[in-house]
PDB file with one MODEL, atoms N, CA, C and O in Angstrom:
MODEL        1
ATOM      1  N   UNK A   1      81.204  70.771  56.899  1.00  0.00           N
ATOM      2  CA  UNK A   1      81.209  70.910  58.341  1.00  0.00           C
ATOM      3  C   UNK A   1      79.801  71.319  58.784  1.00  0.00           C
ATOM      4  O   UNK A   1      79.072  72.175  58.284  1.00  0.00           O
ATOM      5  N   UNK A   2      79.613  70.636  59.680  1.00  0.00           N
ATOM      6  CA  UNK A   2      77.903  70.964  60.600  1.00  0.00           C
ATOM      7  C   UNK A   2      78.217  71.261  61.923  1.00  0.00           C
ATOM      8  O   UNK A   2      78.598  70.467  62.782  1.00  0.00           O
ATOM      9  N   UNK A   3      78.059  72.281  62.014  1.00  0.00           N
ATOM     10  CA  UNK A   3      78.313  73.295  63.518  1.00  0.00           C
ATOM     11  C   UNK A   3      76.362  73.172  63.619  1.00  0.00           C
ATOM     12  O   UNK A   3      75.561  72.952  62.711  1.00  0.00           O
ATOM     13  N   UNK A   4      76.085  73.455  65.331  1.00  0.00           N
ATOM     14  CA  UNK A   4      75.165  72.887  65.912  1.00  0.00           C
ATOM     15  C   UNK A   4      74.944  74.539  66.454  1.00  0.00           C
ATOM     16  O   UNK A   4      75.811  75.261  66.947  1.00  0.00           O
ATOM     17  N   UNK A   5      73.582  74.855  66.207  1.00  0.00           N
ATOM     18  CA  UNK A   5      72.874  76.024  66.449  1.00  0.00           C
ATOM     19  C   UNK A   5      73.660  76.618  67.506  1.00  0.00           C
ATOM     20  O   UNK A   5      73.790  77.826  67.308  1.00  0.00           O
ATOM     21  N   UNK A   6      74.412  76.083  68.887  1.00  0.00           N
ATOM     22  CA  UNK A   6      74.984  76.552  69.976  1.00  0.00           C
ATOM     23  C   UNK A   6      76.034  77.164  69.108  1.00  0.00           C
ATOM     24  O   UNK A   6      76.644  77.668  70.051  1.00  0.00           O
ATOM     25  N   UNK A   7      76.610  77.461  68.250  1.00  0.00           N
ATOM     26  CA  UNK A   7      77.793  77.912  67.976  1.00  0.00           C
ATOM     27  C   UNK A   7      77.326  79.477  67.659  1.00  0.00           C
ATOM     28  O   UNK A   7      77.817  80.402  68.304  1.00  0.00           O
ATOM     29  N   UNK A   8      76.469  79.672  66.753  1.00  0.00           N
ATOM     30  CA  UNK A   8      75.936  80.322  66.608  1.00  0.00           C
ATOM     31  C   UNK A   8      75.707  81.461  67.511  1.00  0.00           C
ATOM     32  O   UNK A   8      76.260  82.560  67.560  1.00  0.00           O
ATOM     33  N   UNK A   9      74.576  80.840  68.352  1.00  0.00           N
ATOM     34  CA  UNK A   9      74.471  81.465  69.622  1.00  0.00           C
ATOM     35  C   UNK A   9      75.334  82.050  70.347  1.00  0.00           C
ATOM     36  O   UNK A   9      75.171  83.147  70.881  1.00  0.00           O
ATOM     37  N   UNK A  10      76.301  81.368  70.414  1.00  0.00           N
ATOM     38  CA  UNK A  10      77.842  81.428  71.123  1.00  0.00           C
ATOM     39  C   UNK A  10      78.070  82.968  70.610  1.00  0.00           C
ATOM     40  O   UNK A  10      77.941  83.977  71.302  1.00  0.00           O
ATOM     41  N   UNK A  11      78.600  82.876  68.626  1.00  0.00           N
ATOM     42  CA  UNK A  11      79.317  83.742  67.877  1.00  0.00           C
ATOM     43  C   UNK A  11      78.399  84.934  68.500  1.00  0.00           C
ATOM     44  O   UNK A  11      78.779  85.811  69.276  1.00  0.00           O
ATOM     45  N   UNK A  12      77.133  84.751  67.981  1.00  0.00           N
ATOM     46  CA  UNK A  12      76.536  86.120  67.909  1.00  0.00           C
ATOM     47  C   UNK A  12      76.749  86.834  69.486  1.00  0.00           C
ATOM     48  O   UNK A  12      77.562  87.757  69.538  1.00  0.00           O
ATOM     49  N   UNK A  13      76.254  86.552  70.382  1.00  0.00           N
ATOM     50  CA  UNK A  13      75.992  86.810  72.151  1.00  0.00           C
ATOM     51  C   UNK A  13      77.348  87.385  72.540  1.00  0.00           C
ATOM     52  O   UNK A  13      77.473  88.421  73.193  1.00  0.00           O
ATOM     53  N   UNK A  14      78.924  86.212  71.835  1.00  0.00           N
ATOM     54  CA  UNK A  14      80.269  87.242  71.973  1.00  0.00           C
ATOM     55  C   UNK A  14      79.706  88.135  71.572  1.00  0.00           C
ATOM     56  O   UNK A  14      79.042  88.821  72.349  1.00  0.00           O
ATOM     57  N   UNK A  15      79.768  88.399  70.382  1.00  0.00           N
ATOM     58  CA  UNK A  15      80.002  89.496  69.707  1.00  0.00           C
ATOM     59  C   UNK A  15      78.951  91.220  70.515  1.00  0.00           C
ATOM     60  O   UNK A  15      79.250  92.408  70.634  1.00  0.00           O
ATOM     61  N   UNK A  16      78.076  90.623  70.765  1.00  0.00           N
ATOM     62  CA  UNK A  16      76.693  91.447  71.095  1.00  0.00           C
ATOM     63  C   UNK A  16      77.324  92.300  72.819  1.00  0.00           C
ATOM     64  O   UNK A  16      77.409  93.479  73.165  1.00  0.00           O
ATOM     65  N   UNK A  17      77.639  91.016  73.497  1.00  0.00           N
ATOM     66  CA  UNK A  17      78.475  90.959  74.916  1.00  0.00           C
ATOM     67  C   UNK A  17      80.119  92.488  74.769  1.00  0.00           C
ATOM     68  O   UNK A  17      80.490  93.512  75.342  1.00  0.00           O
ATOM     69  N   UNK A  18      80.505  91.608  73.628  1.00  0.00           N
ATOM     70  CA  UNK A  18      81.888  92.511  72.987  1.00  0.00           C
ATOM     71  C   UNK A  18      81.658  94.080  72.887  1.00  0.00           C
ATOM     72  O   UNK A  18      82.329  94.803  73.624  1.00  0.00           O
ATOM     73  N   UNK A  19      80.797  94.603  72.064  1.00  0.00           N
ATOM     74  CA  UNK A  19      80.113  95.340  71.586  1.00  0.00           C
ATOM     75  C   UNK A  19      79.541  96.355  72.573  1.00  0.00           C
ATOM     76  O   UNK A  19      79.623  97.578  72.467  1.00  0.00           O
ATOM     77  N   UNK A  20      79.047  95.779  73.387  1.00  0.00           N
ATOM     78  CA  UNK A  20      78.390  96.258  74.471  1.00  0.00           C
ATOM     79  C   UNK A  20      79.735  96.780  75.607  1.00  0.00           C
ATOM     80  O   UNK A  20      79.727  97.898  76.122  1.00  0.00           O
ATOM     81  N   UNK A  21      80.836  95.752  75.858  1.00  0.00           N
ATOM     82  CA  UNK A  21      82.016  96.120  76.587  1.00  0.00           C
ATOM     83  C   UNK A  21      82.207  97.202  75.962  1.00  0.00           C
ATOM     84  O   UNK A  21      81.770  98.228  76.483  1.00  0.00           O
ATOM     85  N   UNK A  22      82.815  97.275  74.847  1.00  0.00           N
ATOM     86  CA  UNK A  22      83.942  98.436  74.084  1.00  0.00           C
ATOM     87  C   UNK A  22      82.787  99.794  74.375  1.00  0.00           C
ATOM     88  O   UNK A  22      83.063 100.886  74.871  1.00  0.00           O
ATOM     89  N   UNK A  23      81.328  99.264  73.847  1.00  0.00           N
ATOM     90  CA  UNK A  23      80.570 100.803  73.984  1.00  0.00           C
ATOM     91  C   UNK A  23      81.000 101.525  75.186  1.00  0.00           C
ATOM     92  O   UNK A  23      81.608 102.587  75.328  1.00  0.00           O
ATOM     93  N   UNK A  24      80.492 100.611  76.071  1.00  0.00           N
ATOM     94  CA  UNK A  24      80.753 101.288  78.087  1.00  0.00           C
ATOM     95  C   UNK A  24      81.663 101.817  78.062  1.00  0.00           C
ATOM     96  O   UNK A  24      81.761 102.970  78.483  1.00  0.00           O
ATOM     97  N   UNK A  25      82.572 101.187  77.591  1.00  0.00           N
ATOM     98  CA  UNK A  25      84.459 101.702  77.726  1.00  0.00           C
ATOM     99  C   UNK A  25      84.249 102.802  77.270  1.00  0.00           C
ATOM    100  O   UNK A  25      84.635 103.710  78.007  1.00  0.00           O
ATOM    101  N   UNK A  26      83.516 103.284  75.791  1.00  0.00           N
ATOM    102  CA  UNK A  26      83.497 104.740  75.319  1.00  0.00           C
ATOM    103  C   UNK A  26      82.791 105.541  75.911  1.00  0.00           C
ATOM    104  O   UNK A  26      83.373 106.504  76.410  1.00  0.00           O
ATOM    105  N   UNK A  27      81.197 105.430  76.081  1.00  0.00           N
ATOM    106  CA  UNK A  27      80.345 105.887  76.473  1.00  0.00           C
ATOM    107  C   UNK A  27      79.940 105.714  77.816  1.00  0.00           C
ATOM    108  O   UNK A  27      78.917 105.045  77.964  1.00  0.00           O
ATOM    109  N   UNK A  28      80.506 106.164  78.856  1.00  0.00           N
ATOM    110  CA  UNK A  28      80.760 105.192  79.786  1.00  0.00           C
ATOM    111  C   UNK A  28      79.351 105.513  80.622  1.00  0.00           C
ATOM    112  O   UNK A  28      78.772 104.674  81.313  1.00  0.00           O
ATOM    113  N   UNK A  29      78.893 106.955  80.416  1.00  0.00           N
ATOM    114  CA  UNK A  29      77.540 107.608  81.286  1.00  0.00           C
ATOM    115  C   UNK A  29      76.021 107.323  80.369  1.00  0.00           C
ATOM    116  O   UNK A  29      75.137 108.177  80.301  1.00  0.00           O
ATOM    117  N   UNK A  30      75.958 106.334  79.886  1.00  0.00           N
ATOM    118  CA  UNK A  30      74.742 105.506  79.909  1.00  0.00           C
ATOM    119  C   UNK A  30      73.517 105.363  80.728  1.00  0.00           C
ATOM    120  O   UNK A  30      72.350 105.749  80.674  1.00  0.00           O
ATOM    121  N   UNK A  31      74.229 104.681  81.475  1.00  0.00           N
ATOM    122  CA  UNK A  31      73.665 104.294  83.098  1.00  0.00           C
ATOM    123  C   UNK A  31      72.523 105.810  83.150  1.00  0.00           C
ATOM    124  O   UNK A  31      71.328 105.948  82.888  1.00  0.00           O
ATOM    125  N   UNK A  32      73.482 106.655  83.570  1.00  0.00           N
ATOM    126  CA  UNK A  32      72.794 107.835  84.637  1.00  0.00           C
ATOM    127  C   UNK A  32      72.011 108.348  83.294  1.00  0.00           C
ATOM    128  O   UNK A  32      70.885 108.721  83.625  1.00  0.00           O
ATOM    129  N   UNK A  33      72.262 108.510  81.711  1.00  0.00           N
ATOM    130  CA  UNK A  33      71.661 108.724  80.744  1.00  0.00           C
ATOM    131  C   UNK A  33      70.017 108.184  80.626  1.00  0.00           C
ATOM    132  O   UNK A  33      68.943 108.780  80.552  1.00  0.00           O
ATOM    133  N   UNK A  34      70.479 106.509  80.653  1.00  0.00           N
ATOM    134  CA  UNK A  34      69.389 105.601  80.485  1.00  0.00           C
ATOM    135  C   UNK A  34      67.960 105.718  81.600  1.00  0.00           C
ATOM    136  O   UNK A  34      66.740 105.772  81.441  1.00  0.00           O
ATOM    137  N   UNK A  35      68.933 105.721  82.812  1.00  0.00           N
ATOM    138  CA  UNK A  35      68.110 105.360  83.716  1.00  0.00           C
ATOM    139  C   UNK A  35      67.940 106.538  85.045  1.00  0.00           C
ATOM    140  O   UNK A  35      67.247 106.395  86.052  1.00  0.00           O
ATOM    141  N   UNK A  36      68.533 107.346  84.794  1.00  0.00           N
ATOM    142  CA  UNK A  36      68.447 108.856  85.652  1.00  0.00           C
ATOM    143  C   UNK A  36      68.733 108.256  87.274  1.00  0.00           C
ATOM    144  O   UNK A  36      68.062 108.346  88.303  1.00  0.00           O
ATOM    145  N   UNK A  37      70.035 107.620  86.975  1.00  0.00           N
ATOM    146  CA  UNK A  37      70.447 107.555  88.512  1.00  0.00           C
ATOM    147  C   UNK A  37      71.753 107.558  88.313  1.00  0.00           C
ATOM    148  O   UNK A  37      72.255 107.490  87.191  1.00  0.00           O
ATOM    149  N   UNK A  38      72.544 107.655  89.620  1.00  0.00           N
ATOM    150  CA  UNK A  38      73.735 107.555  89.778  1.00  0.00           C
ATOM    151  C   UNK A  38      74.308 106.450  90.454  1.00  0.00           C
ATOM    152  O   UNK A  38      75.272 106.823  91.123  1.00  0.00           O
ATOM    153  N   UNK A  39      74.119 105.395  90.528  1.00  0.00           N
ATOM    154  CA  UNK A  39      74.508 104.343  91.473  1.00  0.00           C
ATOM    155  C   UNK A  39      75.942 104.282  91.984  1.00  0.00           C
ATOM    156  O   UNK A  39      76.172 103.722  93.056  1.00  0.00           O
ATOM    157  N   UNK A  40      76.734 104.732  91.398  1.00  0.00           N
ATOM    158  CA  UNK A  40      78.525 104.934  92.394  1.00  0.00           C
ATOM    159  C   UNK A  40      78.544 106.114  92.524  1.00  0.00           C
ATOM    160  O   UNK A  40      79.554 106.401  93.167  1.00  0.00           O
ATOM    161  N   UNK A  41      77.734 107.359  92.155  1.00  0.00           N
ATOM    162  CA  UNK A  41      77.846 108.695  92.391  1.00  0.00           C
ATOM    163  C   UNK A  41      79.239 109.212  91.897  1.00  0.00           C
ATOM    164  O   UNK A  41      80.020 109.680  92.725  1.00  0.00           O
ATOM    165  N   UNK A  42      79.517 109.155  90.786  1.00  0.00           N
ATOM    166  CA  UNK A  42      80.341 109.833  89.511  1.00  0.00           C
ATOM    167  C   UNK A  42      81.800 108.822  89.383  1.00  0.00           C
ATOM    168  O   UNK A  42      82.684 108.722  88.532  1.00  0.00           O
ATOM    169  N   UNK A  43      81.509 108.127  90.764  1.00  0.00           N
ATOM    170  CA  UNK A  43      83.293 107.593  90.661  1.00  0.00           C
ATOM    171  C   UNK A  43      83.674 106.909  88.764  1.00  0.00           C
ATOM    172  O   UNK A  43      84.597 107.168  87.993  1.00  0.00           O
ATOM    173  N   UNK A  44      82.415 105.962  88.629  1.00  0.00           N
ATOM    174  CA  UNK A  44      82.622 105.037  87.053  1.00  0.00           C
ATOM    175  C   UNK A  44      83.488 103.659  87.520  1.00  0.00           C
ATOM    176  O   UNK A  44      84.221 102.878  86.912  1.00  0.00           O
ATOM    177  N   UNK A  45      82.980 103.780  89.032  1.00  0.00           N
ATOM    178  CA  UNK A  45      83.229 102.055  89.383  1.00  0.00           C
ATOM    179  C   UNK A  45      82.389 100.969  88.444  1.00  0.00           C
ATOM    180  O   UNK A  45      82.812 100.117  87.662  1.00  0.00           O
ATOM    181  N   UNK A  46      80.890 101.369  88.864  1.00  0.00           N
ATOM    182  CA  UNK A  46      79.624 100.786  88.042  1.00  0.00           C
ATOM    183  C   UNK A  46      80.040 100.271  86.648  1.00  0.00           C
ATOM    184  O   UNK A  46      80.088  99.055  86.458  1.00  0.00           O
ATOM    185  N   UNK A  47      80.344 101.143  85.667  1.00  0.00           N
ATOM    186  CA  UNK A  47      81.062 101.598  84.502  1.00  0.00           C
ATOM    187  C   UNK A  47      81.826 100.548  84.025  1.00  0.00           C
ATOM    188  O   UNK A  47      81.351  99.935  83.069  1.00  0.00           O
ATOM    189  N   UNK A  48      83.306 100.057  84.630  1.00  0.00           N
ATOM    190  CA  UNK A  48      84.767  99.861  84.702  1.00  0.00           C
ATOM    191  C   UNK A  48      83.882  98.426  84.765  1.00  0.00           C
ATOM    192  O   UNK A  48      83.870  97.619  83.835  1.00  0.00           O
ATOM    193  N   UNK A  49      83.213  98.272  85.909  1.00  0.00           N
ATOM    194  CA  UNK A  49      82.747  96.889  86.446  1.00  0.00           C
ATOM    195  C   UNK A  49      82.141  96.032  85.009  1.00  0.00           C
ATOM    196  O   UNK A  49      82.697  95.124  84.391  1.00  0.00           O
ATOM    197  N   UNK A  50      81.208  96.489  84.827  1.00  0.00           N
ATOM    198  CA  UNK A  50      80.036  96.272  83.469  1.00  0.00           C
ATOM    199  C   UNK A  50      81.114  96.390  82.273  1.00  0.00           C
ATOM    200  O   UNK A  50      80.609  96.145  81.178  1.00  0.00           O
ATOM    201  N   UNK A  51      82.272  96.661  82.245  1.00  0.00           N
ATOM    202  CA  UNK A  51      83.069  96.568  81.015  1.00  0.00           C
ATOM    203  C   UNK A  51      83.865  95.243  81.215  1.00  0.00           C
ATOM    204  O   UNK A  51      84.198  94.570  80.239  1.00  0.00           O
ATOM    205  N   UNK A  52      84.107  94.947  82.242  1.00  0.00           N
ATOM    206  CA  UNK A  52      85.040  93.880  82.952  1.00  0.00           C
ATOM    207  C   UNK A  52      84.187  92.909  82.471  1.00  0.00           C
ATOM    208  O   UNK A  52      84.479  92.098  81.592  1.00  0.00           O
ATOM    209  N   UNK A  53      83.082  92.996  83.076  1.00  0.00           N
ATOM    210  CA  UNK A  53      82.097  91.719  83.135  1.00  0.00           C
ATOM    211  C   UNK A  53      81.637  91.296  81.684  1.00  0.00           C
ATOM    212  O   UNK A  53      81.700  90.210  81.109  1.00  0.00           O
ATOM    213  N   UNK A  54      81.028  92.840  81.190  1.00  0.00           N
ATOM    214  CA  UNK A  54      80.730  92.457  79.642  1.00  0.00           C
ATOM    215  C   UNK A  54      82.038  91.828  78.593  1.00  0.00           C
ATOM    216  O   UNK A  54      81.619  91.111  77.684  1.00  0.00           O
ATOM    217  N   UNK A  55      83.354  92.007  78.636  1.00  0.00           N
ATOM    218  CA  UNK A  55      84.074  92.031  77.858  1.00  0.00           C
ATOM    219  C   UNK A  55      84.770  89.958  78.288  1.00  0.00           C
ATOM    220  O   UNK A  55      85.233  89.137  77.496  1.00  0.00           O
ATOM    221  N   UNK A  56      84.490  89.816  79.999  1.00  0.00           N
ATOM    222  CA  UNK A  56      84.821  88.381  80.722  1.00  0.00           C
ATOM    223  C   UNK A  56      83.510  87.472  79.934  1.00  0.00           C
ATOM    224  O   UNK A  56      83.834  86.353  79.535  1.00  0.00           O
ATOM    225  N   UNK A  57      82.131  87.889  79.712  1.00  0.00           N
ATOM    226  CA  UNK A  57      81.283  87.230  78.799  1.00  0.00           C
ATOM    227  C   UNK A  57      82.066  86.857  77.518  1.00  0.00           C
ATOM    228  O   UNK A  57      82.694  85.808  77.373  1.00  0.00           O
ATOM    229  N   UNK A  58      81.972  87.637  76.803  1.00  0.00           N
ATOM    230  CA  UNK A  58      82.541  87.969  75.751  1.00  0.00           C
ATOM    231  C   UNK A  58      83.664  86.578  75.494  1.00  0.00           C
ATOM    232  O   UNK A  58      83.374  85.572  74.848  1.00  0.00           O
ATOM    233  N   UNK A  59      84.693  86.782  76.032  1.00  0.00           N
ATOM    234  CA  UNK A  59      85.834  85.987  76.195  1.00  0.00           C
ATOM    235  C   UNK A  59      85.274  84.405  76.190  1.00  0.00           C
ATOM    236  O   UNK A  59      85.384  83.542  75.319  1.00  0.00           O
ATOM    237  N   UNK A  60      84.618  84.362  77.530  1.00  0.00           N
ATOM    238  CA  UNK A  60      84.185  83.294  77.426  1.00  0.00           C
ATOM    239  C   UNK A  60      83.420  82.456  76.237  1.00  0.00           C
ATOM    240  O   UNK A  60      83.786  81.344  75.856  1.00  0.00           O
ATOM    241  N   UNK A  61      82.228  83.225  75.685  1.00  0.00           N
ATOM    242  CA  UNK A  61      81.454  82.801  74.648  1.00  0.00           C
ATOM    243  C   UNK A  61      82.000  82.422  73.573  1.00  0.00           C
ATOM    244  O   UNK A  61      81.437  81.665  72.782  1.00  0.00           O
ATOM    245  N   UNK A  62      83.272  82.941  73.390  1.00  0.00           N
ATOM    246  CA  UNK A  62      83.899  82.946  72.013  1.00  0.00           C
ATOM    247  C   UNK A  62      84.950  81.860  72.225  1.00  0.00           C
ATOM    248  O   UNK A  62      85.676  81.376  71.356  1.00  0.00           O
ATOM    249  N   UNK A  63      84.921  81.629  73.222  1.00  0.00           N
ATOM    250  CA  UNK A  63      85.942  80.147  73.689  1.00  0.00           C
ATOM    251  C   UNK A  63      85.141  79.539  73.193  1.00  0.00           C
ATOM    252  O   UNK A  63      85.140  79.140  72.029  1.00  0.00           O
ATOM    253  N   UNK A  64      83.846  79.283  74.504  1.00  0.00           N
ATOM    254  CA  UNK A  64      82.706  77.874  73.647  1.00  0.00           C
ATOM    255  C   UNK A  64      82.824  77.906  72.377  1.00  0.00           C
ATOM    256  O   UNK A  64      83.430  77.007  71.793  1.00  0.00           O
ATOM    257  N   UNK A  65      82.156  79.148  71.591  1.00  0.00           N
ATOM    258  CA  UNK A  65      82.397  79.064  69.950  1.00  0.00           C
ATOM    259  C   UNK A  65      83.024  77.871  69.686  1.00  0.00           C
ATOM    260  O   UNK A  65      82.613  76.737  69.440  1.00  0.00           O
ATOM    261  N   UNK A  66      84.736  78.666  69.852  1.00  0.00           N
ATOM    262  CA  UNK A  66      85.829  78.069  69.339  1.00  0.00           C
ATOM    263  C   UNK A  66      85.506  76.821  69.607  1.00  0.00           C
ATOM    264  O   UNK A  66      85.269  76.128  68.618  1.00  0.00           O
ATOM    265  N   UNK A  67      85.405  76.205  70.878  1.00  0.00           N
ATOM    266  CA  UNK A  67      85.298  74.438  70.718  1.00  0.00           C
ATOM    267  C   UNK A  67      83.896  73.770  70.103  1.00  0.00           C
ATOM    268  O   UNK A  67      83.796  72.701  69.501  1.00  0.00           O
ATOM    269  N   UNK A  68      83.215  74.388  70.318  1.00  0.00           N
ATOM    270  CA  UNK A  68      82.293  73.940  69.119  1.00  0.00           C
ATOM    271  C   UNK A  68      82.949  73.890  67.537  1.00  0.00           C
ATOM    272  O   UNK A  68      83.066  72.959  66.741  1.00  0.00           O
ATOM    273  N   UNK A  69      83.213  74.919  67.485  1.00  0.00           N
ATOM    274  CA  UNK A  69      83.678  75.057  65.819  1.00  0.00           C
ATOM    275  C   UNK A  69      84.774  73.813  65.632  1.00  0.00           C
ATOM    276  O   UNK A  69      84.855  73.071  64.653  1.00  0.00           O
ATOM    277  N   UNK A  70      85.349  73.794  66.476  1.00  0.00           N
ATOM    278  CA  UNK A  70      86.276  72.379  66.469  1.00  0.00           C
ATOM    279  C   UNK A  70      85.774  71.009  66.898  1.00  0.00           C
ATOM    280  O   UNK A  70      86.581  70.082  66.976  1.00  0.00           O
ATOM    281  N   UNK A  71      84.627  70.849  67.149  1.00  0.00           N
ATOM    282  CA  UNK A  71      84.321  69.403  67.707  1.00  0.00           C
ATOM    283  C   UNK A  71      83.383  69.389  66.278  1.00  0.00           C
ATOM    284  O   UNK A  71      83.374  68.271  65.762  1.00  0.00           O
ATOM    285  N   UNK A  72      82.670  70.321  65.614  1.00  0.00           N
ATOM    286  CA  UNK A  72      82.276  70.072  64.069  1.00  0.00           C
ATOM    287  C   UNK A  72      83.613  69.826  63.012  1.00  0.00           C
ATOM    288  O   UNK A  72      83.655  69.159  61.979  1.00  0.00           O
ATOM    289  N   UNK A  73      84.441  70.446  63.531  1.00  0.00           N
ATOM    290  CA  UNK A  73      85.535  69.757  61.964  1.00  0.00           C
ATOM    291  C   UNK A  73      86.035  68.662  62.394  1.00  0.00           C
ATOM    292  O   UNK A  73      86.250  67.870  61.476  1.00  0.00           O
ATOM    293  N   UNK A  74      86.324  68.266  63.474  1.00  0.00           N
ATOM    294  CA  UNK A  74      86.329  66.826  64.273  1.00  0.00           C
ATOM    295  C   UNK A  74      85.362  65.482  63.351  1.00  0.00           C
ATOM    296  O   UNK A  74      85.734  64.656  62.518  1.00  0.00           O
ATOM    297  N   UNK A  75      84.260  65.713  63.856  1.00  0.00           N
ATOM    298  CA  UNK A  75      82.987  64.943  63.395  1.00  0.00           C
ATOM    299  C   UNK A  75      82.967  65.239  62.018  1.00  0.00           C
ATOM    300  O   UNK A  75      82.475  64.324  61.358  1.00  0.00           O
ATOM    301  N   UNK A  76      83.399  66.376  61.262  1.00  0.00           N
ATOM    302  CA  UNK A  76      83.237  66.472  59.748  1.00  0.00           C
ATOM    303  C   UNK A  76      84.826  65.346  58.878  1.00  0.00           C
ATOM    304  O   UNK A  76      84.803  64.707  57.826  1.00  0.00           O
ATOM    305  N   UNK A  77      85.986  65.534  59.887  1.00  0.00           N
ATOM    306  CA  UNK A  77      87.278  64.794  59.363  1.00  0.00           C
ATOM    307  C   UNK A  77      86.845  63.296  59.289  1.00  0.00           C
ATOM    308  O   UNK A  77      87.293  62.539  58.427  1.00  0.00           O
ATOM    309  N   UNK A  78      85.820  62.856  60.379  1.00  0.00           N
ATOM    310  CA  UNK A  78      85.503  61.666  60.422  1.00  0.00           C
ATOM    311  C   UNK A  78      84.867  60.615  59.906  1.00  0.00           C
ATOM    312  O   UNK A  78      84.917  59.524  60.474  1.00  0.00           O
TER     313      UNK A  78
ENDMDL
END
């Protein structure tokens, strides 16, 4: 099977995207850590949001993956 550099890309970026969700979810005061501000002023809207979004990447990337990984065993059955 010959999967095409995009898969790759795909796997790793989920995973990195993933990674990054679950951290926020734990660690959620980063933000005001990293960057010495408060941008929702304690609510952890900011937070909740950037976990949503990072974890909706995530999801997505690992779809593409998946059809990549399947349009190579496709072209490899053939």
């Amino acid at each position: 099977m010959n999967v095409r550099r995009r898969y790759w890309v795909e796997v790793v970026c989920s995973a990195v995207a993933a990674l990054l969700g679950v951290l926020t979810a734990i660690v959620p005061d980063w933000i005001e850590e990293v960057f010495h501000v408060d941008p929702d002023a304690g609510s952890g809207a900011l937070e909740w949001g950037i976990v949503v979004a990072l974890l909706a990447v995530a999801i997505t990337l690992g779809q593409g993956a998946r059809r990549e990984h399947a349009r190579a065993q496709r072209q490899g059955a053939a």
